[in-house]
Structure formats: structure tokens, C-alpha cells
N, C-alpha and C positions, 0 to 999 in steps of 0.2 A: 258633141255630147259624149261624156264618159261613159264608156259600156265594158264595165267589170268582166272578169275574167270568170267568175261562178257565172251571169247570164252567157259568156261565150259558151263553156261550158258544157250548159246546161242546153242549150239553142241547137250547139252540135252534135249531144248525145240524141237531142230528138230528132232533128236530122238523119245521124244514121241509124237509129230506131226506123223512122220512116224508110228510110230509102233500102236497109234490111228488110220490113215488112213487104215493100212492095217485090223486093225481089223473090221472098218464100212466095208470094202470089205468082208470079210469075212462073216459079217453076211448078205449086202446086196446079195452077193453070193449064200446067202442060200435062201434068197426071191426068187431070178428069180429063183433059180432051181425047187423050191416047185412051183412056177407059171407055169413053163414050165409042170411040171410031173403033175399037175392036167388040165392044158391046154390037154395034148395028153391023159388024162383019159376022157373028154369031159363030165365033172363035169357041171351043169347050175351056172349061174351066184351068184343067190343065195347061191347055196352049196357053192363055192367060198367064198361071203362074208360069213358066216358061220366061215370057216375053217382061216380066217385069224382073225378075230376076237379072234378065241380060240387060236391062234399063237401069237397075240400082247405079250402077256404079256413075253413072252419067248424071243422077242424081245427088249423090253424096258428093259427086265433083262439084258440081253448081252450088250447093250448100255450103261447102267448102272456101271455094272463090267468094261466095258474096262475103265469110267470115276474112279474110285474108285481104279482101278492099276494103272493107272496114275497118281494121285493124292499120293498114296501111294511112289511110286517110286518117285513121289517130295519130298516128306517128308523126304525118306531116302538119296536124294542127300544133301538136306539142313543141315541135320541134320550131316553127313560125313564129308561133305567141309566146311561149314558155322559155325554152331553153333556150334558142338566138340571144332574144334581149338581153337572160340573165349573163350569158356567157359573154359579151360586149361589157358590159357592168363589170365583171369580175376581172376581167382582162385590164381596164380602166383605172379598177381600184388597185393591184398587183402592180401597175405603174407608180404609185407612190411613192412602193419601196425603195429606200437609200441605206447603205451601208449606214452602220451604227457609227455617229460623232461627226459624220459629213453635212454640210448644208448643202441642200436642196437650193431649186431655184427659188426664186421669190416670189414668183406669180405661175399656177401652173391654173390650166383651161382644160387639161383632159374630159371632165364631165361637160364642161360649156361644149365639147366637140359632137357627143353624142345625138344622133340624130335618131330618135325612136319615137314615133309617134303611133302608137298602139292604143291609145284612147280608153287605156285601163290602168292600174295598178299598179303595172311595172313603169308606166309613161310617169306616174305622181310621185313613183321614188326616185326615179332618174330623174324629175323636177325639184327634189330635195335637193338632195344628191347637188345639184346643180347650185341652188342655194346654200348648202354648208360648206364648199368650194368658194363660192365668192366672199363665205362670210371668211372662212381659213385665210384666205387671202390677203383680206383686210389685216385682219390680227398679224397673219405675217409681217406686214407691211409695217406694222405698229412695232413687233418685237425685232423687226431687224435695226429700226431706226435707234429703239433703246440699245439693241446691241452693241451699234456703233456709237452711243454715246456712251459707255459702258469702258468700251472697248479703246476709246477716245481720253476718258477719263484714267483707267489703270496708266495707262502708255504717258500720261500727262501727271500720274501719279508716281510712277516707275523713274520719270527723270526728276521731279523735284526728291523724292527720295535720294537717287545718284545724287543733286546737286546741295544736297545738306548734307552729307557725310563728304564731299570736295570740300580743299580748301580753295578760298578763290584765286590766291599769289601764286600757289606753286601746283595747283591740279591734283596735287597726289589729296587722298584721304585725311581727312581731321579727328578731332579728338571724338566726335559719334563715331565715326568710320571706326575707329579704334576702339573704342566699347562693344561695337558688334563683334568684331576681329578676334577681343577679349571671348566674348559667349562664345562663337565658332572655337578658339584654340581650347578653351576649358573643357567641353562637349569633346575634341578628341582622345582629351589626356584623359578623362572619364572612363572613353572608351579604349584603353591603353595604348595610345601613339603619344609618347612622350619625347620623342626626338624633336625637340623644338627649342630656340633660343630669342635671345630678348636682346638687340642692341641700343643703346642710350645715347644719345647725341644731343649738345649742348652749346651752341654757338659762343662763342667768347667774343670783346670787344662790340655787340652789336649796340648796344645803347650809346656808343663811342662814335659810332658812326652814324649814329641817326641824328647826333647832338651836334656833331663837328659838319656833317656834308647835306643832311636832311632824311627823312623818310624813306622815298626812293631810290639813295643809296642803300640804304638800310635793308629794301624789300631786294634788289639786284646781290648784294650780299646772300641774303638767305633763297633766294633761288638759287645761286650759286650753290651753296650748301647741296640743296634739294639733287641740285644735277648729277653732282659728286656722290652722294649716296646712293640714289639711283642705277648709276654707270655700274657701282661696284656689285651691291644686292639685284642682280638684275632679277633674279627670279621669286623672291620674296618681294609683300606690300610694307610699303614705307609712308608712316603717317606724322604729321606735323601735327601734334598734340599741343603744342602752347604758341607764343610769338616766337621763341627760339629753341624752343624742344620737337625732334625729331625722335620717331622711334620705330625698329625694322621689326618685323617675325619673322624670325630665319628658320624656313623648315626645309625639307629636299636637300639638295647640293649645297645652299647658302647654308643649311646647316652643316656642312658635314664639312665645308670651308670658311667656319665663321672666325676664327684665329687668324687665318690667312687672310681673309678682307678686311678683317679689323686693323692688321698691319701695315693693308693696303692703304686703307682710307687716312691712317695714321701718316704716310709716305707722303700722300698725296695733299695731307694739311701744311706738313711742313716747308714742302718745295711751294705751295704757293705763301706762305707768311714768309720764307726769304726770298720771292723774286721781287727784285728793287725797281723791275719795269711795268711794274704793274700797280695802278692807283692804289690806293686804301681800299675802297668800295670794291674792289676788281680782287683783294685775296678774303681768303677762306679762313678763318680759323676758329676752330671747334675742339670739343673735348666729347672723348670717346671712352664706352665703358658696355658691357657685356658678361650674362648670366646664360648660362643652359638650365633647362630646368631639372629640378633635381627631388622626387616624389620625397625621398627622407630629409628636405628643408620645404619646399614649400607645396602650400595648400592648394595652390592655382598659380594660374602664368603673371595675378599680379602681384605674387611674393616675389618670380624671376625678377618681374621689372625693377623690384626695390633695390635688390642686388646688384640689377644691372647698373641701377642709377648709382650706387655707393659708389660701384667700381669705378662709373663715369668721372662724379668728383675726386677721385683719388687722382686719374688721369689729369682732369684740370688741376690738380695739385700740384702734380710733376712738371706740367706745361709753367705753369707760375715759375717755380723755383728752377728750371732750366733756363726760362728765358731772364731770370734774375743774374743768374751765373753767366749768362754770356755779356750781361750788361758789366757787370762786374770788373770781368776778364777785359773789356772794351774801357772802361774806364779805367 
């Protein structure tokens, strides 16, 4: 049976009502009898005041004590019913607490652990208490599950992402990849980093060799390509933008050596189109062409690319009428 804290209360303020009253009986008790035993000793008046006088303070002590066991005994009621429980509770709830952006466990019983059975007030909150615990619990259980499908889903959203801006033959970045590539360079030169360059790359003879040996020479070719460019730009992204269009963002060191890798890559086409021990499918040959960009000609980095791309054909120009000239001389 539930017995509220106002009947505790109230039950033990008459309690020590009573057990006060009986003690003022007690000592007044002992007044009339000491009156009466010096009344039939027929003591004079004076003696009388005299002997109560030296009796007061024995009296004001008893009065005393019985307030200070009262008080005491309030003390330990409050302290039992009252401040315990709460203090248990508070300590309970104070456990919760987790640094900001951490997760917590997933099932916590703190209140389920609680043993207070005070058959009042405090016992029906600790019984909530206990109940909005196991219902948190539930919902946690609910929102961790969504988390991790949440959580599941980005991570499964994050690599299809990755895997649309890949190309599939050569790994590196494609023509999305390079649209984003595009917003990110434009958004620096905005914010005035304009050291940046555009290289254009353009495979020659590939349709020659998709026609003459098949497709899969064709794709071993153009990863060839890819390799090569690669090796040289090691620190710039390099995206395959069409079937035989490559194209680099030279920023950092790749830019500040993009002359020098261009000549590089240039060395490196040529010595594979004359090594005689190497298949068809097995050489390299591409046409190269590059722009820096230049705020007093263009608007964005795809005015560089146009540049760069002119420059490219120009290159393929020169590669034509070179390798005509050696046919020439040969014939």
C-alpha cells in the first residue's frame, strides 16, 4: 500500500508532538512533586525560591534536550525518506551525461538498477523513471538501426559517386570527374590562385588500330597512354575526357614544371613510335599541346582548355608533316 510522503509527514510531526508533550509532562511532573515534597517539609517561602532557582537550569536543560531529540529525529527522518532517495536519483541521472557528439551505449539500465522501495512518491517517480528508460531504450535501438542504415547508405552512396566520375579502362577520373575538377579550379582562380595550367592530350592512329588488331588492342594502347602520363604528372589529376582525349590540371610543382614534362612526355612518344621491337598495340603515339592560364585572355579554366587544345592540334600538325618528311627522305 502507497503511503505518501504529506501522511509520513504528517504521522511523524504528531509523533514528535506527542513524544514532546509527554516529555514537558515528565519534567513538569517533576516540578509539582519537588513542590509538593518541599510544601509537606514546610520549607519558608524564601527557601523555596532559593531551591528553584538552583533547579532552573536542570530544567531549561531537559527542555532543551527533549528540543534537540526532536530535531535530531527530524533530521534522520529527512534524511531516510527524502534526501537518500533523491540523492540516488540524481547521481543516476548525472550518469547519462556523455561528452557532446559521442555515442553513448545502446542499452543503458542505470534506473532498472535502482532499488528503493519507500511506498511513496519518490518509489512512483523512480517507477517512471524506470519506464522512460526502457522506452529511451527502445527508440534508441530504433535510431541506431536507422543510423546504420543511413550510415550504410552514404558509404554505398560515396563509392557509386567515386565510381561515376572513374573511368572503367584506365581508373583515373572521366569527363564528370572533370566537370567537378572544372567548378573546384574555377572557385580558386575566383578566389585569386591562378597558378594553374591545362594539358591536352590526344591520341593519334587509335582508330588504326582498333580497325587493324581489334578493340583490346586499342584499350592496351590507351592505357598505355594513361601510364605515360601519369608517370610524368605525378602530382596533378589526369582525366580521360573522350575515347582518346586525356586531359591534366597542372597545379603545385607540375605547374611550375609543366614545359619540362611536356618535353618529357613529347621524348617519351617519340622513342616509343621508333622502337621497331615493339608491336603496333605496344607504341604510344599522341599529340600534346598546353595553356596556363591567363586572367587578361580567359574567363575560366575552360578558355585555358581551348588554348590548350589549339596548341595540341598545332602539335599534331607538326607530328604529321615530320613523320611525312622522314617518309620522304626514306623514299
Amino acid at each position: 500500500m502507497k503511503f505518501s510522503l504529506t501522511k509520513k509527514s504528517v504521522l511523524f510531526s504528531v509523533l514528535m508532538v506527542i513524544l514532546y508533550g509527554f516529555w514537558m509532562a515528565f519534567i513538569f511532573f517533576n516540578i509539582r512533586q519537588n513542590l509538593y515534597e518541599l510544601a509537606v517539609s514546610g520549607i519558608s517561602g524564601a527557601e523555596m525560591y532559593d531551591y528553584f532557582l538552583s533547579r532552573s537550569i536542570v530544567y531549561i536543560m531537559g527542555l532543551l534536550a527533549g528540543v534537540v531529540l526532536i530535531g535530531g529525529m527530524t533530521v534522520c527522518f529527512v534524511e531516510r525518506f527524502i534526501i537518500k532517495p533523491i540523492n540516488k536519483i540524481s547521481y543516476t541521472a548525472d550518469s547519462y551525461k556523455m561528452p557532446r557528439g559521442e555515442l553513448g551505449e545502446l542499452e543503458r539500465n542505470d534506473f532498472a538498477k535502482l532499488n528503493i522501495k519507500s511506498k511513496d512518491e519518490i518509489e512512483s517517480l523512480v517507477e517512471s523513471l524506470k519506464n522512460l528508460e526502457k522506452e529511451l531504450n527502445d527508440r534508441n535501438e530504433t535510431l541506431y538501426a536507422t543510423r546504420q542504415e543511413l550510415l550504410s547508405t552514404r558509404e554505398q552512396a560515396a563509392v557509386m559517386n567515386e565510381m561515376a566520375n572513374r573511368d572503367a579502362l584506365t581508373g583515373i577520373r572521366n569527363k564528370r570527374g572533370y566537370d567537378a575538377e572544372v567548378a573546384r579550379v574555377n572557385e580558386r582562380i575566383v578566389a585569386g590562385l591562378t597558378h594553374v595550367g591545362i594539358v591536352m592530350v590526344d591520341m593519334n592512329e587509335l582508330k588504326n588500330v582498333n580497325d587493324t588488331y581489334g578493340h583490346e588492342k586499342g584499350d592496351r594502347v590507351i592505357c598505355n597512354l594513361c601510364d605515360i602520363l601519369c608517370s610524368i604528372f605525378k602530382r596533378s589529376p589526369v582525366f580521360r575526357i573522350g575515347g582518346d582525349e586525356f586531359v591534366v590540371v597542372a597545379e603545385n610543382q607540375d605547374f611550375k614544371n609543366i614545359e619540362k614534362n611536356v618535353e618529357q612526355f613529347k621524348a617519351c612518344i617519340v622513342r616509343s613510335i621508333k622502337e621497331e621491337e615493339l608491336e603496333p598495340w605496344e607504341r604510344t603515339n599522341a599529340s600534346i599541346g598546353y595553356a596556363i592560364y591567363d586572367k587578361d585572355k580567359d574567363c575560366g579554366i575552360e578558355d585555358t582548355l581551348k588554348r590548350a587544345d589549339e596548341n595540341m592540334y598545332e602539335d599534331k600538325r607538326k607530328m604529321r608533316s615530320s613523320f611525312d618528311n622522314e617518309r620522304n627522305v626514306i623514299g
